[in-house]
C-alpha positions, 0 to 999 in steps of 0.5 A: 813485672818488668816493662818495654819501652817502644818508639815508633822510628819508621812510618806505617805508610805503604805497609800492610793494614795488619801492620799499621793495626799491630803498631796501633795496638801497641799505643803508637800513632806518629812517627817518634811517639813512645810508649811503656808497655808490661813486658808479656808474650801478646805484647812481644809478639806484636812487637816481633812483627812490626820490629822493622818500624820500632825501636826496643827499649828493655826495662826491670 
């Protein structure tokens, strides 16, 4: 399966607690931090409503 590469570029202060909830769940907690995630649909959707915070790196 392929996987995503996500770094966290912007910080969740003065953001909505969804958002800072959604950045969470993905692994992130300081600003630079990276994870490695499976590329799934649950996974792409948490993406596409922080994607203004993060950085999106595509893998096979």
């Amino acid at each position: 399966m392929s996987t995503i590469t996500v770094r966290l570029k912007k910080s969740t202060v003065g953001t909505s607690e969804k958002m800072k909830a959604n950045v969470k769940g993905l692994g992130l907690r300081k600003m630079g931090s990276v994870r490695t995630l499976e590329n799934t649909p649950c996974v792409r959707g948490m993406i596409k409503k922080v994607i203004h915070l993060v950085e999106v790196v595509e893998e096979k």
